[in-house]
N, C-alpha and C positions, 0 to 999 in steps of 0.2 A: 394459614400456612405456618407452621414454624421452621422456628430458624435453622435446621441443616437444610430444608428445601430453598430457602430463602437464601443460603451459602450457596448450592447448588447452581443456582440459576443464576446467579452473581459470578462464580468459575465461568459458568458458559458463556455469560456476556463479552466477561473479559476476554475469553478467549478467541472469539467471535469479533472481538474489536481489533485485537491483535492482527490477526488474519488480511482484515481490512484497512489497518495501517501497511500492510507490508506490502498489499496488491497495490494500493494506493502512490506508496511508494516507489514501491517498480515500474508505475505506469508511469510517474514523471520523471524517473531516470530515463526510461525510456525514450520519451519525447525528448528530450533534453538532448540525448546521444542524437536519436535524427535529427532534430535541430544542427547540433555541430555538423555533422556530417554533411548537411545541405550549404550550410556557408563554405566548407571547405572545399566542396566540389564546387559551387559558385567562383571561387577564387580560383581557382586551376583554370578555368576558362578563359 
């Protein structure tokens, strides 16, 4: 391989990682938010 294919596929990685930090991220804000929201209805009872 040389090295701009080797750049290329290193772009995509990164990019590719990116992606799956943010889903990743979103899911545990996510859960996080129902979480709260489940205590706080809890308490209102």
């Amino acid at each position: 391989m040389t090295p701009d294919e080797l750049e290329l596929i290193r772009k995509r990685q990164r990019g590719r990682a990116r992606v799956m930090a943010i889903l990743l991220g979103s899911l545990v804000l996510l859960i996080f938010a129902i979480s709260i929201a489940k205590i706080q209805l809890g308490m209102n009872e």
